[in-house]
TIBALO-335015 format. One record per atom (N, C-alpha, C): chain; residue number from 1; residue in three letters; y, z, x; atom name. Coordinates in nm, 4 decimals, always signed. Last residue first. Layout:
{c=A&k=NUM&r=ALA&v=Y&w=Z&u=X&a=CA}
...
//
This chain:
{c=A&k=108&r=UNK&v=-0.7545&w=+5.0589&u=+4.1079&a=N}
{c=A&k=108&r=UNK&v=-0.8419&w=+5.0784&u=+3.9838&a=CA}
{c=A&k=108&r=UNK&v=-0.9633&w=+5.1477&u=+4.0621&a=C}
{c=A&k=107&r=UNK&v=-0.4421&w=+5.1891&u=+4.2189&a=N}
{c=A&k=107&r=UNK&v=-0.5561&w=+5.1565&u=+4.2676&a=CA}
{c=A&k=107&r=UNK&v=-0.6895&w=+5.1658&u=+4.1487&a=C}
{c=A&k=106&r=UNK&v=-0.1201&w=+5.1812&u=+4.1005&a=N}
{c=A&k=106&r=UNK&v=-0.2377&w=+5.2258&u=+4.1349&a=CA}
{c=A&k=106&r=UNK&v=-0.3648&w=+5.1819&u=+4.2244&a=C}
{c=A&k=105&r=UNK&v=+0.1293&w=+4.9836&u=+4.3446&a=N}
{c=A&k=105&r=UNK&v=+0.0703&w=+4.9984&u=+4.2170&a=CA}
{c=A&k=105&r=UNK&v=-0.0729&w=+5.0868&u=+4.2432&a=C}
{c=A&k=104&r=UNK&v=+0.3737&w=+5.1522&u=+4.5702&a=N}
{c=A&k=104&r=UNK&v=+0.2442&w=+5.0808&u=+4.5602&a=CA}
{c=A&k=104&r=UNK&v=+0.1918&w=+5.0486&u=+4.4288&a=C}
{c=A&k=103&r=UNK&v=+0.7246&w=+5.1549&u=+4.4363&a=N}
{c=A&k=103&r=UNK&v=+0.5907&w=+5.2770&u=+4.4489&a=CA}
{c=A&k=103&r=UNK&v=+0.4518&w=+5.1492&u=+4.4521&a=C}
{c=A&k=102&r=UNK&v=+1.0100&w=+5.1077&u=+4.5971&a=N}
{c=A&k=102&r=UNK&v=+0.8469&w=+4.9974&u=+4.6152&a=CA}
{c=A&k=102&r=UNK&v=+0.7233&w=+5.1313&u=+4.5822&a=C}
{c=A&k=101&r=UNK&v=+1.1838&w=+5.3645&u=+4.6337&a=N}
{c=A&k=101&r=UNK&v=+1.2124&w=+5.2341&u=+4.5538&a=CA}
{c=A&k=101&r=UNK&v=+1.1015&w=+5.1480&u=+4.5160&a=C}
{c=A&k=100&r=UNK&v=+1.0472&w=+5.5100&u=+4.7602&a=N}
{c=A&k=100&r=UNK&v=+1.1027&w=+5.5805&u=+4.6483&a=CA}
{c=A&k=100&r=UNK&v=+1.1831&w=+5.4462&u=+4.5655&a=C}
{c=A&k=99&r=UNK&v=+0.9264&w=+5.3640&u=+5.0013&a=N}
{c=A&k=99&r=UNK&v=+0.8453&w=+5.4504&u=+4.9147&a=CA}
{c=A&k=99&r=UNK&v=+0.8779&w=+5.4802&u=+4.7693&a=C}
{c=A&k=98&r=UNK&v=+1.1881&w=+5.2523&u=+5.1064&a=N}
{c=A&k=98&r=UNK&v=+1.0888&w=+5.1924&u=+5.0808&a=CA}
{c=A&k=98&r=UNK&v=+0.9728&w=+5.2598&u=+4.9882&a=C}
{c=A&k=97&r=UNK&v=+1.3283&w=+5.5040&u=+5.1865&a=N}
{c=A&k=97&r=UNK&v=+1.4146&w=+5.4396&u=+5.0761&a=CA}
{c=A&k=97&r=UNK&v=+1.2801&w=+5.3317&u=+5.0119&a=C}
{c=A&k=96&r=UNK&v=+1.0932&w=+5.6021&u=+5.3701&a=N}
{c=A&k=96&r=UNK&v=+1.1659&w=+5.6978&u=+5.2632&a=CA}
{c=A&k=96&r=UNK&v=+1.1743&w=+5.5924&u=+5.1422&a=C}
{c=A&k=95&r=UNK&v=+1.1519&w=+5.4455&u=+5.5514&a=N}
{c=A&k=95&r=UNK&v=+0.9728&w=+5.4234&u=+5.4955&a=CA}
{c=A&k=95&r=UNK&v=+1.0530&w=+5.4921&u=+5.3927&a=C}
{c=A&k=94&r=UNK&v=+1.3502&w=+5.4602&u=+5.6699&a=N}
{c=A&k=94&r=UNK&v=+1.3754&w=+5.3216&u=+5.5863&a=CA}
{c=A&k=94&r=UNK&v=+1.2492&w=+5.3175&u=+5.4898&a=C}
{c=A&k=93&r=UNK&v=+1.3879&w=+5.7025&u=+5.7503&a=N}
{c=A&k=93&r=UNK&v=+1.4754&w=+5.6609&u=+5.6311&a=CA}
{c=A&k=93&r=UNK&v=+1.4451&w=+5.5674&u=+5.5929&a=C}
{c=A&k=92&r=UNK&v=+1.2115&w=+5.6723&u=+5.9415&a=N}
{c=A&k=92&r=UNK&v=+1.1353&w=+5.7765&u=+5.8811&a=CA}
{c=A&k=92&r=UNK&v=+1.2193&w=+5.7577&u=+5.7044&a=C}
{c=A&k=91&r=UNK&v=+1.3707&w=+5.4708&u=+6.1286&a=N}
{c=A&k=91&r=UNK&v=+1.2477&w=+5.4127&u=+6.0608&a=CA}
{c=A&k=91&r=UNK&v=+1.1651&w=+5.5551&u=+5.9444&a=C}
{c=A&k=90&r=UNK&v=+1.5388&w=+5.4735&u=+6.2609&a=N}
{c=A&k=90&r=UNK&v=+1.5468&w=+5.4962&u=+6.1319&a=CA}
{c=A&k=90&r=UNK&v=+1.4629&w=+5.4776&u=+6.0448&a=C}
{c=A&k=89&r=UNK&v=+1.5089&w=+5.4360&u=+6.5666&a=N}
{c=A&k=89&r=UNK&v=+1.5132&w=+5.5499&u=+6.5121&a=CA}
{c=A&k=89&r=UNK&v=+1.5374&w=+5.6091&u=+6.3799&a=C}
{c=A&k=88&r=UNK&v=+1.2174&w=+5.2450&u=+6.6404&a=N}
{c=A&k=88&r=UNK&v=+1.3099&w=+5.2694&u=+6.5780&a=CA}
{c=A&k=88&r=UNK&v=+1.3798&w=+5.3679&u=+6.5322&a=C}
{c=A&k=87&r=UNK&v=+1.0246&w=+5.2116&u=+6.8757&a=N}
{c=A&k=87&r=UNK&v=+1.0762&w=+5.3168&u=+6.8450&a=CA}
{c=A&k=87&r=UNK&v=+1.1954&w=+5.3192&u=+6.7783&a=C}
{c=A&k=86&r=UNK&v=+0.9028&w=+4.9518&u=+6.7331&a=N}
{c=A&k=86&r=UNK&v=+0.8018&w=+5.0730&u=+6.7296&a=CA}
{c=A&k=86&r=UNK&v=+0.8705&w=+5.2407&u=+6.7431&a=C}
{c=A&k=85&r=UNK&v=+1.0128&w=+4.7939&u=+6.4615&a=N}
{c=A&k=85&r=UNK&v=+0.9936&w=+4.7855&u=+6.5973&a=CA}
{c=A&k=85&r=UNK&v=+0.9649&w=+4.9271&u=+6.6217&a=C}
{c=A&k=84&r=UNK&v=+0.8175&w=+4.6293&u=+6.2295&a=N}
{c=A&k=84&r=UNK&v=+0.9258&w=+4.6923&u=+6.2762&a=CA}
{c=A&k=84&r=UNK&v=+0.8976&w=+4.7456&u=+6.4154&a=C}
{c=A&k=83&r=UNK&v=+0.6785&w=+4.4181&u=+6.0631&a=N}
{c=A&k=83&r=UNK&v=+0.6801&w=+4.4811&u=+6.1387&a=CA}
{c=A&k=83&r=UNK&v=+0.8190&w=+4.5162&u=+6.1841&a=C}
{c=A&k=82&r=UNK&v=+0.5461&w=+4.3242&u=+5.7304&a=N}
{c=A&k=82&r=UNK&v=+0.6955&w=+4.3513&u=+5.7652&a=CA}
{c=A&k=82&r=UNK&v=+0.7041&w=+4.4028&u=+5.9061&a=C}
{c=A&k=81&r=UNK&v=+0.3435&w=+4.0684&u=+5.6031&a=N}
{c=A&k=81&r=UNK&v=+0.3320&w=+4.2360&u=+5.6963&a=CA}
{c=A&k=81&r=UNK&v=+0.5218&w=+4.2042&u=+5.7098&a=C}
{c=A&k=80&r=UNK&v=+0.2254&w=+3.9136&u=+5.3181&a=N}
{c=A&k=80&r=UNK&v=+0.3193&w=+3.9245&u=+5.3822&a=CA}
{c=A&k=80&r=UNK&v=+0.3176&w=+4.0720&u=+5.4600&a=C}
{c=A&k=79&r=UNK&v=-0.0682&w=+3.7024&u=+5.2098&a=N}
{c=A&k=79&r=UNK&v=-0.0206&w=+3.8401&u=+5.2331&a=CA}
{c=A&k=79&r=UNK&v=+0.0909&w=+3.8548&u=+5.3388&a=C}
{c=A&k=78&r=UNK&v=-0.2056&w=+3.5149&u=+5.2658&a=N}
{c=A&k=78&r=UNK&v=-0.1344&w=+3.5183&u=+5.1384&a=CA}
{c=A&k=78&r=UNK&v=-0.0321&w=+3.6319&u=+5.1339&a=C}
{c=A&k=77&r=UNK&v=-0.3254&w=+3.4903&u=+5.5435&a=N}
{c=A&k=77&r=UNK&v=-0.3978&w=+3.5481&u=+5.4237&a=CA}
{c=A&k=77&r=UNK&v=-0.3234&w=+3.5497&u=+5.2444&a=C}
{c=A&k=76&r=UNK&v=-0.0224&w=+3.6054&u=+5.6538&a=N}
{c=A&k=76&r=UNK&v=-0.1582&w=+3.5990&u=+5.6767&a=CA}
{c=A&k=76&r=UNK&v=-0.2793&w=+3.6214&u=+5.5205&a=C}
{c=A&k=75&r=UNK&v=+0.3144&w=+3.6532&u=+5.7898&a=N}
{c=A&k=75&r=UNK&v=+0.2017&w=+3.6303&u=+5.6442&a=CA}
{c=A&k=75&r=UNK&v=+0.0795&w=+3.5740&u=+5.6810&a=C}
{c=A&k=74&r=UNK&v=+0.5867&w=+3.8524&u=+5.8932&a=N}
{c=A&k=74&r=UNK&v=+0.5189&w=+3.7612&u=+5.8968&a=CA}
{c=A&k=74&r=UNK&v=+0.3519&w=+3.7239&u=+5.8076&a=C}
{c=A&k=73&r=UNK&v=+0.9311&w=+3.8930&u=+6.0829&a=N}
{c=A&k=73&r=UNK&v=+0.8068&w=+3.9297&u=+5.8973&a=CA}
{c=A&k=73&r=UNK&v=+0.7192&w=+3.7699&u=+5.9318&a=C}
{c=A&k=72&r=UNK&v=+1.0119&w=+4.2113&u=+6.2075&a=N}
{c=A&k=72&r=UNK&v=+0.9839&w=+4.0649&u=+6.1939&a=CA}
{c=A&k=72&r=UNK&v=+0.8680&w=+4.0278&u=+6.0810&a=C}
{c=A&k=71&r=UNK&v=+1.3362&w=+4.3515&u=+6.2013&a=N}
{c=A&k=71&r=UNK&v=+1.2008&w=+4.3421&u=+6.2043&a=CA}
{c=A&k=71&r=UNK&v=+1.1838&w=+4.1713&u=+6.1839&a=C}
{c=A&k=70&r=UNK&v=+1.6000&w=+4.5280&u=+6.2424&a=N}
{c=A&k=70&r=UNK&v=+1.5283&w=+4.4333&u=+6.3198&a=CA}
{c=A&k=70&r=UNK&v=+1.3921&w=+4.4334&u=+6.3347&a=C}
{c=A&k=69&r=UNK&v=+1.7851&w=+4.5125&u=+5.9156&a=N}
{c=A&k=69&r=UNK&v=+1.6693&w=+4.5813&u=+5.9746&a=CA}
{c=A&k=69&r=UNK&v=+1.5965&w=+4.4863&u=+6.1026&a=C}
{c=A&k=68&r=UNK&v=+2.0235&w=+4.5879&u=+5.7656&a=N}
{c=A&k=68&r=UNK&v=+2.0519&w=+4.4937&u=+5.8848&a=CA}
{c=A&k=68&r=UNK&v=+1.8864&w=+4.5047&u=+5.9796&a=C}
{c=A&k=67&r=UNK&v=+1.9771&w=+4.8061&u=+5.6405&a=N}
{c=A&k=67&r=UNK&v=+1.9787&w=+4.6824&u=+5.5834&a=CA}
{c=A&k=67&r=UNK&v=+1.9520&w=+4.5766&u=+5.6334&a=C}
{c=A&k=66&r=UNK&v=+1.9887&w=+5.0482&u=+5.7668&a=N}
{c=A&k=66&r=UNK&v=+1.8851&w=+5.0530&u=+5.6821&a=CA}
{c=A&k=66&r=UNK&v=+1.8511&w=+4.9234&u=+5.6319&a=C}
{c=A&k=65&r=UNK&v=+2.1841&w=+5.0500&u=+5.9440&a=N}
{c=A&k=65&r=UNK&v=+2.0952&w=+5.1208&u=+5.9651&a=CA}
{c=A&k=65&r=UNK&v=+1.9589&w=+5.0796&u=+5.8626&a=C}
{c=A&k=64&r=UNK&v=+2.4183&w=+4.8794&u=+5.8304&a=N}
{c=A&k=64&r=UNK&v=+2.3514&w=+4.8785&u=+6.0154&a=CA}
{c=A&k=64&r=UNK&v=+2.1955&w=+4.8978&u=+5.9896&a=C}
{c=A&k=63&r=UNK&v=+2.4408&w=+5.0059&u=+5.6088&a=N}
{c=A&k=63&r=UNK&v=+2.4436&w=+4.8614&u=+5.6265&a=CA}
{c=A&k=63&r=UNK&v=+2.3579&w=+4.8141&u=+5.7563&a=C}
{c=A&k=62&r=UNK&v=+2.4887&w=+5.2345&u=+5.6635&a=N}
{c=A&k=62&r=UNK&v=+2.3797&w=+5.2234&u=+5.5752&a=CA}
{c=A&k=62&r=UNK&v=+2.3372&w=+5.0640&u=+5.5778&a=C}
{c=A&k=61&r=UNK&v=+2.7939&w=+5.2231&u=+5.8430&a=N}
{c=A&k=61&r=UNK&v=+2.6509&w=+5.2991&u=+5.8073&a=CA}
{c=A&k=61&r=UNK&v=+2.4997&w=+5.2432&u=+5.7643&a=C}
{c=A&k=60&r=UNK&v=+2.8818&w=+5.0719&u=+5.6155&a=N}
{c=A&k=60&r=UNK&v=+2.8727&w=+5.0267&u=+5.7490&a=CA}
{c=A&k=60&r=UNK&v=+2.7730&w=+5.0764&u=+5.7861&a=C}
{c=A&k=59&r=UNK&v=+2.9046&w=+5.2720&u=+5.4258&a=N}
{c=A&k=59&r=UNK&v=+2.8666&w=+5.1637&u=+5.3705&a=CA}
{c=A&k=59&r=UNK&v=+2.7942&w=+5.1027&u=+5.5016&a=C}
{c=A&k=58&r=UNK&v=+2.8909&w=+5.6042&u=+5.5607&a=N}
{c=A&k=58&r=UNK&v=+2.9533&w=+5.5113&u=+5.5302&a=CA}
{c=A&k=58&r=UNK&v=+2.8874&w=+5.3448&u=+5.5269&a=C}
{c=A&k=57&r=UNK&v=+2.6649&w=+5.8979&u=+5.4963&a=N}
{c=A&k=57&r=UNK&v=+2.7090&w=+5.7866&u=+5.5412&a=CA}
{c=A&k=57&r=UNK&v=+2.8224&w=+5.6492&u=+5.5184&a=C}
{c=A&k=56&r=UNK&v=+2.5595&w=+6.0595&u=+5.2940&a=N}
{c=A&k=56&r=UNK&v=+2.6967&w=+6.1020&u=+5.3427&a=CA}
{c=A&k=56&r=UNK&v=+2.7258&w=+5.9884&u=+5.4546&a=C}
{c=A&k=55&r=UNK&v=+2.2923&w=+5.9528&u=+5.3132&a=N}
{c=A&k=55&r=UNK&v=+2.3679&w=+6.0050&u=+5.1470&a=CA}
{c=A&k=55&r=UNK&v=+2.5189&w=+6.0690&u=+5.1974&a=C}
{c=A&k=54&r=UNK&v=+2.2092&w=+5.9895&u=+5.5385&a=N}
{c=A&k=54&r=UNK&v=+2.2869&w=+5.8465&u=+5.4799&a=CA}
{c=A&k=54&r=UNK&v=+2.3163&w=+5.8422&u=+5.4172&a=C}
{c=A&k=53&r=UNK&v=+2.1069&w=+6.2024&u=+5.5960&a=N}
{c=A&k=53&r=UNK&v=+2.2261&w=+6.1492&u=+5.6656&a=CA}
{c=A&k=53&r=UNK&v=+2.2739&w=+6.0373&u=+5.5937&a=C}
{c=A&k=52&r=UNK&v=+1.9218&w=+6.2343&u=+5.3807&a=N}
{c=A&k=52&r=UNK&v=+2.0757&w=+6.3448&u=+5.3523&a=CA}
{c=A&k=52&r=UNK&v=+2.1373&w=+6.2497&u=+5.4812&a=C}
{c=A&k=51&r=UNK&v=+1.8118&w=+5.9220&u=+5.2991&a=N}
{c=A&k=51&r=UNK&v=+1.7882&w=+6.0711&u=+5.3269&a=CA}
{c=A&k=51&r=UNK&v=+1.9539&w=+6.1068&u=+5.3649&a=C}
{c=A&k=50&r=UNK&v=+1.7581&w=+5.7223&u=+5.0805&a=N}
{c=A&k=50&r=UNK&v=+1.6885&w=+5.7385&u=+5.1988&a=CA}
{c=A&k=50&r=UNK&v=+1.6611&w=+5.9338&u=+5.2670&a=C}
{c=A&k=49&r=UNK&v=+1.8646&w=+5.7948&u=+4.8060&a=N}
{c=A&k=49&r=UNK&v=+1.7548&w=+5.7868&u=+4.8368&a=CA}
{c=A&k=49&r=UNK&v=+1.6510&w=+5.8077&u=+4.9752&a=C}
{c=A&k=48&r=UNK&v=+2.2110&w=+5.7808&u=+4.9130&a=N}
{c=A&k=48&r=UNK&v=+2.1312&w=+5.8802&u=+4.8941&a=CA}
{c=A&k=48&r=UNK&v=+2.0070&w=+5.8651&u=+4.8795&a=C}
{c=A&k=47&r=UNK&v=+2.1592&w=+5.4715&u=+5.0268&a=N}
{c=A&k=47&r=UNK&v=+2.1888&w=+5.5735&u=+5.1038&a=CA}
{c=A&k=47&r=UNK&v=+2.1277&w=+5.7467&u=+5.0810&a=C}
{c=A&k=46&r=UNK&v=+2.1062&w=+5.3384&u=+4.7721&a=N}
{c=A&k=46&r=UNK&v=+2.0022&w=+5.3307&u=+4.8783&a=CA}
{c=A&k=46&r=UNK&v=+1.9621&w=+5.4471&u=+4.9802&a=C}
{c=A&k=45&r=UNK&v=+2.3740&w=+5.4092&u=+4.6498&a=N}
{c=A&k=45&r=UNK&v=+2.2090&w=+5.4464&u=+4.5945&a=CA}
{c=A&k=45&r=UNK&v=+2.1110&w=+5.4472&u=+4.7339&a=C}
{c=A&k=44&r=UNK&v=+2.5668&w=+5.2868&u=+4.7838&a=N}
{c=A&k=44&r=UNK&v=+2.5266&w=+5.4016&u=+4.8215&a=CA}
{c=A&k=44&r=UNK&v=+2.4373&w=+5.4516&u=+4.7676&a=C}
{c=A&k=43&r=UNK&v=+2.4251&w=+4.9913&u=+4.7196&a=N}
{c=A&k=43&r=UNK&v=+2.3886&w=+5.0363&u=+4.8929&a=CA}
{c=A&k=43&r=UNK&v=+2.4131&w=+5.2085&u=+4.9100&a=C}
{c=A&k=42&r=UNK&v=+2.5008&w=+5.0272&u=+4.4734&a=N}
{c=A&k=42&r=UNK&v=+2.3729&w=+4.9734&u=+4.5467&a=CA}
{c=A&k=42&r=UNK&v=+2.3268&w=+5.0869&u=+4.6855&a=C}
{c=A&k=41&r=UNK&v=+2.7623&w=+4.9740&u=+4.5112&a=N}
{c=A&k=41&r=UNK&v=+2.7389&w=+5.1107&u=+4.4218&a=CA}
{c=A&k=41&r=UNK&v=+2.5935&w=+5.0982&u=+4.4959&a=C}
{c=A&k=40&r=UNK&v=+2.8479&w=+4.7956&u=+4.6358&a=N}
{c=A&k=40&r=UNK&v=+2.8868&w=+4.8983&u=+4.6919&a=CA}
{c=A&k=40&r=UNK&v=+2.7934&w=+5.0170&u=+4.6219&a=C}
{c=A&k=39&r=UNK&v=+2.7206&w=+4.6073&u=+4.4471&a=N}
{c=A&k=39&r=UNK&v=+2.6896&w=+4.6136&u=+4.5854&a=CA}
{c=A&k=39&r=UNK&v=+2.6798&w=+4.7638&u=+4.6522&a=C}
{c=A&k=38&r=UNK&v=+2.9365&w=+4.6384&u=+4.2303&a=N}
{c=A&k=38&r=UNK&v=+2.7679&w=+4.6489&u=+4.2423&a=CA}
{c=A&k=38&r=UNK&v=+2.6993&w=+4.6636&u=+4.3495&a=C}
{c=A&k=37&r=UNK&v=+3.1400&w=+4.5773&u=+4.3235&a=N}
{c=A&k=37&r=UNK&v=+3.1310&w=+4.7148&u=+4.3287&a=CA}
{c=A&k=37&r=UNK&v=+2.9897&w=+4.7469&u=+4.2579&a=C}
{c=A&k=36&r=UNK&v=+3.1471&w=+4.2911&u=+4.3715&a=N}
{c=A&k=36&r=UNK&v=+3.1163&w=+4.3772&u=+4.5198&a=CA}
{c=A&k=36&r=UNK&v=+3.1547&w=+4.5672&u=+4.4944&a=C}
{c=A&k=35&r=UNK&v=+3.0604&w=+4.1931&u=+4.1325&a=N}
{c=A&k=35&r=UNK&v=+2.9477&w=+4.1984&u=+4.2212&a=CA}
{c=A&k=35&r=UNK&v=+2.9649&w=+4.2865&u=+4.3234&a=C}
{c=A&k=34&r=UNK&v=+3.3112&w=+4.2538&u=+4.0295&a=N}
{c=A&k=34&r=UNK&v=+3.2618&w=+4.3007&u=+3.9629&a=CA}
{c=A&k=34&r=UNK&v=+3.0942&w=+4.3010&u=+4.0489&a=C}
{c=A&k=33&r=UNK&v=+3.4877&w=+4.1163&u=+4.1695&a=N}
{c=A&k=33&r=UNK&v=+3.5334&w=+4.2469&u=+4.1897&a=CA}
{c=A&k=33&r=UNK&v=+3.3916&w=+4.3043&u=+4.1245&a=C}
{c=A&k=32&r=UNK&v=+3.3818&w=+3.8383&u=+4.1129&a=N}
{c=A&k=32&r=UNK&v=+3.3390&w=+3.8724&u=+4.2231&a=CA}
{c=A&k=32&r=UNK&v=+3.4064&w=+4.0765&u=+4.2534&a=C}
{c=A&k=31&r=UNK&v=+3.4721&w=+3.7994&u=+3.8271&a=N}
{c=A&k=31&r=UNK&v=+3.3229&w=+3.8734&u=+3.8838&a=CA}
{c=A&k=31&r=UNK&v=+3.3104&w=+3.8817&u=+4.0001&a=C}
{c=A&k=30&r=UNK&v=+3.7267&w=+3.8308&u=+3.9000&a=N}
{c=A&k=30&r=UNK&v=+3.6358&w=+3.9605&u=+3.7826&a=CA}
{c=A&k=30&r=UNK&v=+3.5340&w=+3.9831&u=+3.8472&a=C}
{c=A&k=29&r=UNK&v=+3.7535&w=+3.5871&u=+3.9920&a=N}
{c=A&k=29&r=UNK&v=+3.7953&w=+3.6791&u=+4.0990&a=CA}
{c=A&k=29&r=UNK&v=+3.7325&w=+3.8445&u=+4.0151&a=C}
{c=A&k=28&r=UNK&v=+3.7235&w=+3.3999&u=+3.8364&a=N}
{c=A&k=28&r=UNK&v=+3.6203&w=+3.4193&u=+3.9078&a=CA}
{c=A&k=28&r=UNK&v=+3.6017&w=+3.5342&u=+4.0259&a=C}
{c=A&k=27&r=UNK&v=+3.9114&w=+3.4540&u=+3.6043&a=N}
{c=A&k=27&r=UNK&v=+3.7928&w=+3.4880&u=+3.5945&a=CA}
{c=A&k=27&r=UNK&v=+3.6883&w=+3.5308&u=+3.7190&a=C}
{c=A&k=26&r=UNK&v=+4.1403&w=+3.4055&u=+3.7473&a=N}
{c=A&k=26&r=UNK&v=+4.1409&w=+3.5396&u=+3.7752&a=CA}
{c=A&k=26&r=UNK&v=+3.9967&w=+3.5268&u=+3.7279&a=C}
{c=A&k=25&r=UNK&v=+4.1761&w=+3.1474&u=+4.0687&a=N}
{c=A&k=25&r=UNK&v=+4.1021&w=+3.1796&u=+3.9350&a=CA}
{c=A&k=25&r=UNK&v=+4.0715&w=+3.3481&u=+3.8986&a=C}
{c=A&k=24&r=UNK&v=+4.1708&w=+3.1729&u=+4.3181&a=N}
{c=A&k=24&r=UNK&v=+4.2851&w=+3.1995&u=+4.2407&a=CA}
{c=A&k=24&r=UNK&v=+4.2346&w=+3.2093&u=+4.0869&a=C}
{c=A&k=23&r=UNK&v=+3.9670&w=+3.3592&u=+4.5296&a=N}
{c=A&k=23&r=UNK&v=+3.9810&w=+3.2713&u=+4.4288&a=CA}
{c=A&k=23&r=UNK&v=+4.1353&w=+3.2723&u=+4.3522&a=C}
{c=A&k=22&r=UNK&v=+3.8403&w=+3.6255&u=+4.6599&a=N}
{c=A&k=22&r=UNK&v=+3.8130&w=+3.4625&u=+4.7005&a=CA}
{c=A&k=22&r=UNK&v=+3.8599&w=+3.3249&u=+4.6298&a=C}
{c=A&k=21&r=UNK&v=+4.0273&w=+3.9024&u=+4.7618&a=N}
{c=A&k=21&r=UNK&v=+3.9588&w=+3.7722&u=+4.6239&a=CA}
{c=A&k=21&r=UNK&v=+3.9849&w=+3.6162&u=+4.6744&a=C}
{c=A&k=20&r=UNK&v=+4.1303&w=+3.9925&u=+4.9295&a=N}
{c=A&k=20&r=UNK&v=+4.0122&w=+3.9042&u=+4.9455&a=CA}
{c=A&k=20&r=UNK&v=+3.9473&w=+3.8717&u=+4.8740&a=C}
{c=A&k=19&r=UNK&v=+4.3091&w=+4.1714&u=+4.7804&a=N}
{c=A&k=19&r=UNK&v=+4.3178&w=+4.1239&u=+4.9055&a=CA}
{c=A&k=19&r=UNK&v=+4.2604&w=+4.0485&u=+4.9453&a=C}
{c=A&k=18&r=UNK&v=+4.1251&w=+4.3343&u=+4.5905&a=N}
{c=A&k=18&r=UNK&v=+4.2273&w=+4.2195&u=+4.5412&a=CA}
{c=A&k=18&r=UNK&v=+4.3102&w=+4.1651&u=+4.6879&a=C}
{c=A&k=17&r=UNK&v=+3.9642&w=+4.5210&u=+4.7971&a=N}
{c=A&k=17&r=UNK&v=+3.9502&w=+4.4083&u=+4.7133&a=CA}
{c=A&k=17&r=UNK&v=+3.9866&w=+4.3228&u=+4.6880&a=C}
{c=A&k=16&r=UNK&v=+4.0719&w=+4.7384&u=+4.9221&a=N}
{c=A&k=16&r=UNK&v=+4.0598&w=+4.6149&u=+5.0311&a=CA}
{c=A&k=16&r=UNK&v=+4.0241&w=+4.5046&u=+4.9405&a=C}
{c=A&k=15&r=UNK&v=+4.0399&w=+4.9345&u=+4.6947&a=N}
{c=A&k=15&r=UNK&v=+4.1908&w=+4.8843&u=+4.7682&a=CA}
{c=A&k=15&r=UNK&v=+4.1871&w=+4.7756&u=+4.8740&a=C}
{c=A&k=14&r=UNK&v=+3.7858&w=+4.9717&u=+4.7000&a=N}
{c=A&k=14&r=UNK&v=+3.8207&w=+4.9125&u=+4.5963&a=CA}
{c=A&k=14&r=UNK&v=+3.9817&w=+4.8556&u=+4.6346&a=C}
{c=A&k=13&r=UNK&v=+3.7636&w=+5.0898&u=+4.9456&a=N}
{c=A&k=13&r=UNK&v=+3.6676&w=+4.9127&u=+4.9383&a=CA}
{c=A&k=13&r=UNK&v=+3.7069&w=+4.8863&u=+4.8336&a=C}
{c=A&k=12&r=UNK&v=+3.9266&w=+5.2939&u=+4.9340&a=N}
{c=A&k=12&r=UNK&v=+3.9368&w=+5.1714&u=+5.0468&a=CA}
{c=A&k=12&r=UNK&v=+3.8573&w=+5.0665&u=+5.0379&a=C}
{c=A&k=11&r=UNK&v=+3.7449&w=+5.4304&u=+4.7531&a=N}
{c=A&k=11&r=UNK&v=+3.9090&w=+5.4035&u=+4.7056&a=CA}
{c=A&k=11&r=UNK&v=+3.9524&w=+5.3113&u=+4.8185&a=C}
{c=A&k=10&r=UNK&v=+3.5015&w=+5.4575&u=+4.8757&a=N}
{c=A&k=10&r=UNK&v=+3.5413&w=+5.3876&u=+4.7470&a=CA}
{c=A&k=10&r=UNK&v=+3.6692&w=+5.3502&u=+4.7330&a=C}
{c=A&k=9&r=UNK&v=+3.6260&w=+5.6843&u=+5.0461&a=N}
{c=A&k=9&r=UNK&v=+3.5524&w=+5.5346&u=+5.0695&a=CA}
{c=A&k=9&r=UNK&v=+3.5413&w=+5.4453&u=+4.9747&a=C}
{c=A&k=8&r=UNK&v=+3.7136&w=+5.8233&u=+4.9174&a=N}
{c=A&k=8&r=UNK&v=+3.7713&w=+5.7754&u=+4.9728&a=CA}
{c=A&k=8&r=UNK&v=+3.7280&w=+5.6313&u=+5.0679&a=C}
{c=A&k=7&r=UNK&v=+3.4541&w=+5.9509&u=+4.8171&a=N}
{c=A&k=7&r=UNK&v=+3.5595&w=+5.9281&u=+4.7175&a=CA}
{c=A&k=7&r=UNK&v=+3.6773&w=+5.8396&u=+4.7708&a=C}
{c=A&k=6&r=UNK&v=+3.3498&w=+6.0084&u=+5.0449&a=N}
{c=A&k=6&r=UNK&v=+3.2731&w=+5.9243&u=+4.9450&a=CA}
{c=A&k=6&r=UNK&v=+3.3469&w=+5.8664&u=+4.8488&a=C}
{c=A&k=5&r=UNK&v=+3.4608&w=+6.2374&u=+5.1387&a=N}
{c=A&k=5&r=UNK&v=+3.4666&w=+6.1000&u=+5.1995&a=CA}
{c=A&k=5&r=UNK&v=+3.4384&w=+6.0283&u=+5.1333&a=C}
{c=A&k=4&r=UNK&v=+3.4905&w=+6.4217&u=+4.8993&a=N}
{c=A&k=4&r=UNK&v=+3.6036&w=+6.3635&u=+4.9596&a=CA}
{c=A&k=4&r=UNK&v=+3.5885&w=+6.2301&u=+5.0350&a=C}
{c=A&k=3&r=UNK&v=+3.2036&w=+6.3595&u=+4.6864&a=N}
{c=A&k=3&r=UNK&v=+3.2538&w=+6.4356&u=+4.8004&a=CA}
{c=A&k=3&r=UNK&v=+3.4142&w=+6.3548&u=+4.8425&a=C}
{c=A&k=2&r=UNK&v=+3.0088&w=+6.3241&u=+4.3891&a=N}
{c=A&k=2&r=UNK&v=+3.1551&w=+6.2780&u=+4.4677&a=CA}
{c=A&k=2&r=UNK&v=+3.2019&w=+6.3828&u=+4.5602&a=C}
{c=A&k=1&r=UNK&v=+2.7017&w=+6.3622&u=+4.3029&a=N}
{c=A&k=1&r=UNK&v=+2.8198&w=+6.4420&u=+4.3254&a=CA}
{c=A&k=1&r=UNK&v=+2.9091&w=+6.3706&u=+4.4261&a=C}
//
């Protein structure tokens, strides 16, 4: 469901577009209109998934909070750990968007 901000947020990342097409070439300037409203569309998926604050969040928003993540990654064994920092305060949204996107595989 399209809300006013949401609707207007769109209408400013689609109006900041042809402004920063990276190209004089109109093909290459398609697909890049065409990756950064994949993106956009993306990240507000992510947003609603995580949870109701970020499903009404702005791109920036969701970008900071959920994307921009200050963790540290590191591998043992073949096996990759993701640590995060202990009092993160988005961390209940990021296990969320992580759960409902990454379902574990069964267990035989």
């Amino acid at each position: 469901m399209w809300t006013t901000a949401t609707a207007s947020s769109a209408k400013a990342a689609a109006a900041e577009g042809p402004d920063h097409a990276p190209s004089g070439n109109f093909q290459a300037n398609a697909a890049w209109l065409a990756l950064a409203a994949l993106a956009f569309n993306l990240m507000r998926a992510c947003g609603t998934l995580a949870d109701t604050f970020h499903a009404r969040a702005t791109c920036a928003t969701i970008r900071e909070h959920l994307i921009n993540v200050p963790a540290r990654l590191s591998h043992s064994s073949r096996r990759l750990t993701l640590h995060l920092p202990e009092r993160w305060p988005w961390q209940d949204a990021f296990d969320t968007l992580l759960h409902v996107v990454h379902v574990p595989p069964p267990t035989a």
